[in-house]
C-alpha positions in Angstrom: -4.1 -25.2 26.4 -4.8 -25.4 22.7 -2.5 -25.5 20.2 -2.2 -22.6 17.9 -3.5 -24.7 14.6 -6.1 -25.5 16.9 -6.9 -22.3 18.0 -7.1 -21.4 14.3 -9.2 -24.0 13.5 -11.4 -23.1 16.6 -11.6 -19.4 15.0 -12.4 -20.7 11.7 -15.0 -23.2 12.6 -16.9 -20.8 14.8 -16.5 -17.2 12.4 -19.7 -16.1 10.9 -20.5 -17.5 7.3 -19.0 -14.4 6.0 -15.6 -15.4 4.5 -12.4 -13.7 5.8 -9.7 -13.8 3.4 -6.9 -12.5 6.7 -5.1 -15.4 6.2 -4.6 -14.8 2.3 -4.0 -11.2 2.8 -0.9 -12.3 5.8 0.4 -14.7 3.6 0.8 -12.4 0.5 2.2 -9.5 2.5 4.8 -12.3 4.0 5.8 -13.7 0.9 6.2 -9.5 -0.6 7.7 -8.0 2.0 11.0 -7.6 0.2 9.6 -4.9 -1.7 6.7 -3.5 0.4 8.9 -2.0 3.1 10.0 -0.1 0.1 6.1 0.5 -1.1 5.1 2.1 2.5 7.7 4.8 2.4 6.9 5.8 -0.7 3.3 6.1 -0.1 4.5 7.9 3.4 6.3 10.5 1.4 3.7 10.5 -1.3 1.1 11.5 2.0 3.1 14.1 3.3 3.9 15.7 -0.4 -0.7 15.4 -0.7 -0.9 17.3 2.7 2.2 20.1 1.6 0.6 21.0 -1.5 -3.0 20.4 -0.1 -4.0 18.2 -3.1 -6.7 15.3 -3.4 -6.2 11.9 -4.4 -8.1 12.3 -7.2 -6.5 15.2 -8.6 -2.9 13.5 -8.5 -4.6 10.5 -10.4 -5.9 12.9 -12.8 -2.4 14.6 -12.9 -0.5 11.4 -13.2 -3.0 9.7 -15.4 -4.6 6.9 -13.1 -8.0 5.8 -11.1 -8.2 7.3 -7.9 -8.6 3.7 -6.7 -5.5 3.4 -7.8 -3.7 6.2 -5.9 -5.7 5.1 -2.6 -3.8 1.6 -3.2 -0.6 3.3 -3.4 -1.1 5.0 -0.3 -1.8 2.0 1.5 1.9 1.2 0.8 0.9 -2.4 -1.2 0.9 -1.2 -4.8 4.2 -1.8 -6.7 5.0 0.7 -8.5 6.8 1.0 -12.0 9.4 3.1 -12.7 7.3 5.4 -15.2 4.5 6.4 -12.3 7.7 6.8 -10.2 9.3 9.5 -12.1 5.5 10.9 -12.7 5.1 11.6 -8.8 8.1 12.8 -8.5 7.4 15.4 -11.4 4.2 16.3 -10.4 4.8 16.3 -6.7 8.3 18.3 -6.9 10.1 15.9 -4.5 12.7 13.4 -5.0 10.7 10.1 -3.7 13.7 7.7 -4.2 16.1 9.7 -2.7 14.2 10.2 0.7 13.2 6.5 0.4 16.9 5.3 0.3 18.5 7.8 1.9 
């Protein structure tokens, strides 16, 4: 039975010539997870708050003043958000997002 490095190596070796960056994308989601728990229920309430009031992404980026690529991030849960775009969801959605995160 192989070893898991070799296993890796095996996959690596033998994947098509397209790169994969999987491995970069694992490590950087290990090394933030402090904070990206945190990140996912926001963008989890954020969701719910887009369905209630039946609103795009793009129209809460125009309403909160960002790209729509940016929003689409943020619901992905790996965007870390300031404090100013915080309170700017939470004013434009009507819901406490930091209270239902901690709570």
């Amino acid at each position: 039975m192989k070893t898991t490095a070799e296993q890796i190596a095996f996959l690596e070796e033998h994947s098509s010539k397209k790169s994969s960056n999987w491995r970069e994308k694992a490590e950087w989601r290990k090394a933030n997870s402090d904070w990206l728990c945190y990140s996912r229920k926001i963008a989890i309430v954020v969701a719910m708050s887009l369905e209630e009031l039946n609103m795009s992404q793009k129209q809460l980026a125009q309403l909160i003043g960002c790209s729509p690529q940016y929003v689409s991030r943020l619901l992905k849960g790996e965007e870390n958000l300031t404090l100013e775009t915080l309170c700017k969801l939470e004013r434009v959605l009507n819901v406490p997002i930091l209270q239902k995160v901690f709570a």
